[in-house]
N, C-alpha and C positions, 0 to 999 in steps of 0.2 A: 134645793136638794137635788139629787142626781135620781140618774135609774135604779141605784143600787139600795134606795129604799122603797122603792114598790116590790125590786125580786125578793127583800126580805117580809114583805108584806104579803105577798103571793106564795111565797113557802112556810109563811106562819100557817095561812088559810088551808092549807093543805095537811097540816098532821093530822094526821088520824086522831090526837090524842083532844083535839082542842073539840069540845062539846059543847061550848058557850064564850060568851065575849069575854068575860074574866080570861080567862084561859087563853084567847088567842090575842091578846092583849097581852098577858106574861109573855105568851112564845115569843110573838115582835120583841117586846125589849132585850129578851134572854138574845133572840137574833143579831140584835144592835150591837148588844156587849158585846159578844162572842166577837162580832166584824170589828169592833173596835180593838179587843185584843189582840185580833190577827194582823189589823194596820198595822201596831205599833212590831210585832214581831218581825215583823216584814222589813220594820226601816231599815233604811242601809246603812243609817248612822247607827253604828257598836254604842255609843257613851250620848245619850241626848239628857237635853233639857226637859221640864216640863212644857215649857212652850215652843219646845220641836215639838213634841209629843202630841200639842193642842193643832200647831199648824199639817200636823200630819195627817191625823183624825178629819180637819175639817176640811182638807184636801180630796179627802175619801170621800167623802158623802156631797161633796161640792156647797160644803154652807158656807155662804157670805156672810160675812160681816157688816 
């Protein structure tokens, strides 16, 4: 995994809204999503596949395989 899952981990810890581990637990993944849906918006490819889609995502977060 890259850097860009601790900055979503460090501004989960940060909302004011998060009062317990349940809750900063939801923010992280709500964060994930959010960052995964912005990958795929971002792609340059107009018309993709599901597995552009997948090598896109995994490009972002730098998960190996």
């Amino acid at each position: 995994m890259n850097e860009r899952i601790w900055e979503l981990w460090d501004q989960a810890k940060l909302d004011p809204t998060n009062e317990d581990a349940h809750h900063l637990v939801e923010k992280f993944a709500e964060l994930i999503v959010r960052e995964c849906i912005d990958t795929v918006l971002d792609s340059s490819v107009e018309y993709t596949t599901r597995p552009q889609v997948a090598i896109e995502i995994k490009e972002h977060f730098g998960v190996e395989e």
